[in-house]
C-alpha positions, 0 to 999 in steps of 0.5 A: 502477549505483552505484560502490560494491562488495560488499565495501565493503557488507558489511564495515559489517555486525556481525560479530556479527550472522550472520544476516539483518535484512532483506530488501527486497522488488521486484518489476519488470515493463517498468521498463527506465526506472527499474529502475536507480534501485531498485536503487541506491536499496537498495545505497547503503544504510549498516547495521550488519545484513546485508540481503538484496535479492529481485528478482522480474521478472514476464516483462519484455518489455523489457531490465528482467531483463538489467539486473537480471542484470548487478545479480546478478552484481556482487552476487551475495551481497546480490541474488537474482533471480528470474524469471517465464517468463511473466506471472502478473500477468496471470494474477490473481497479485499482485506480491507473493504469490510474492516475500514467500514467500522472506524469511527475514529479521526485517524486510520491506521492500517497493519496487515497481521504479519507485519508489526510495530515497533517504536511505541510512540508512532501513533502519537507521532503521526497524529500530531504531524496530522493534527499540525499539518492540516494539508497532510493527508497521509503520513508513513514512516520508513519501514525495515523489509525482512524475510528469512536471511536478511533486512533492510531498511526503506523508503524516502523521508519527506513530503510527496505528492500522488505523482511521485507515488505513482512514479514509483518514487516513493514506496510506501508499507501498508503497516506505517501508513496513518490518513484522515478518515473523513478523506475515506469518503465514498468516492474512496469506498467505490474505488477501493471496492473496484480495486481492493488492494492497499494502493486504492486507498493511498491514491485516494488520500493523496487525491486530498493532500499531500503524503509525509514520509516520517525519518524514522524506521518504525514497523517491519514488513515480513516476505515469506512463503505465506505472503499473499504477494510477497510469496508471488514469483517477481513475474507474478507480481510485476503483472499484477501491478501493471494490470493496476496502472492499466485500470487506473490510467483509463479511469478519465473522471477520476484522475486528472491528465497530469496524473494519468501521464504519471500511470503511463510512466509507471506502467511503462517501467513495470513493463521495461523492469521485466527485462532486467534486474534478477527476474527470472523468466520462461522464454514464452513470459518474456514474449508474452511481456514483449507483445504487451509492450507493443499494445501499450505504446500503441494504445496510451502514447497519445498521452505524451503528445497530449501533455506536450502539445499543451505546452506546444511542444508538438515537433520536440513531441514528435521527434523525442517519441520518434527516438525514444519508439527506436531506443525501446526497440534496439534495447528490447530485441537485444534483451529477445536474441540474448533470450534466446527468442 
């Protein structure tokens, strides 16, 4: 626990601003270990705005929710806690769906209880590119990848948009992220109940505006064992996020035609990933991937022709994906006699 009070956090803030600019939202689950990192992360925090931070432990079954009462109640106007009776993650609820029921903050910020800050001026930084940048609808900053033997630091400073995201193109860490709460409406809530992962809610704020990457690293995402997707093997995870883009890209009323053409070039990657890099598979998950492909491409490539023909391009539509399906089978059953399949 840090050495730095309420009162000493508090008397920074404008008197003149009552009301409070953000709420910072975690959600914890058996982060005995790292809990504390979180949460010291959030109180070294210099602004000159009230904020407020919301704890939600998911029915912990270890010290993480004593640790976090004894956080409550040396700071009991800044933090409140709340906490589940038993597992609703388990249950098909997301860690997020209940907790972002409570804010009634401008501002958002996300941190899941593994993850931490460390620069103590990201809040007031990203609300003032929010407050200065009223297209903005989301701002992250870049953010230091760590697990046991090494770092990294990732992401891509600038301004992008809901395509870029769903390409792939800019990867974004739940802990950095800050939106505009008034864009988490119920159109947000309902997909965000449907699909209650973190990318529900960025697809949901870049449907409203543009997304900001900050140029600096401040917060750490941790891989470890007792991540709920960072402990995934890398098949798992490439099925999840597939099984993802296949949702959204059937989703006609609520993503424009240029933004499902965006679903199809991703799934089509995280489809074609599982064949290369330091994957590591079973013979009958690389079948099971090839069979998936095939129905894919038969089932979505009306989209490319559609895209296309609207710029009558029909003939160069025909002949690139004619060339494109022939590629796709000399790499793949090469990749299937090196396999051994």
């Amino acid at each position: 626990m840090i050495n730095r009070s309420e009162k000493e956090i508090i008397e920074k803030w404008n008197k003149n601003t009552p009301e409070t600019i953000v709420s910072i939202c975690c959600t914890s689950y058996n982060h005995e270990t790292y809990i504390e990192d979180a949460l010291d992360g959030f109180l070294i925090q210099k602004t000159d705005f009230p904020f407020e931070i919301l704890i939600r432990d998911d029915c912990s079954d270890d010290s993480t929710a004593e640790i976090i009462r004894a956080y409550a109640k040396r700071y009991p106007s800044i933090i409140k806690a709340y906490y589940e009776k038993e597992n609703t993650y388990s249950q098909g609820v997301g860690p997020f769906t209940q907790l972002l029921k409570k804010p009634k903050a401008k501002y958002i910020a996300l941190c899941e209880g593994d993850d931490y800050w460390t620069d103590p001026y990201k809040l007031q930084r990203q609300v003032e590119i929010l407050e200065k940048n009223p297209e903005i609808s989301l701002v992250a900053t870049k953010t230091v990848i760590k697990n046991a033997n090494s770092s990294h630091i990732t992401g891509r400073a600038g301004f992008f948009d809901i395509c870029d995201f769903i390409k792939r193109d800019v990867i974004l860490s739940t802990a950095s992220v800050m939106f505009r709460r008034c864009n988490y409406d119920k159109d947000a809530r309902e997909l965000h109940e449907l699909y209650p992962g973190d990318w529900s809610i960025f697809l949901s704020q870049l449907k409203k505006g543009r997304g900001y990457v900050m140029d600096d690293a401040m917060t750490v995402y941790r891989q470890h064992e007792g991540g709920v997707f960072s402990s995934l093997r890398k098949y798992e995870q490439y099925r999840i996020s597939l099984d993802d883009y296949i949702a959204y890209l059937q989703m006609k009323k609520r993503f424009s035609i240029r933004e499902r053409e965006c679903f199809f070039i991703g799934a089509r990657k995280r489809l074609s990933q599982v064949f290369v890099g330091d994957y590591e598979h079973e013979p009958q998950e690389i079948e099971t991937a090839m069979k998936d492909y095939k129905i894919f491409l038969e089932r979505y490539e009306y989209l490319i022709f559609l895209i296309l023909y609207r710029i009558n391009w029909w003939l160069f539509a025909r002949l690139s994906w004619r060339i494109m399906r022939f590629t796709d089978k000399f790499y793949f059953m090469r990749n299937r006699r090196k396999n051994g399949i």
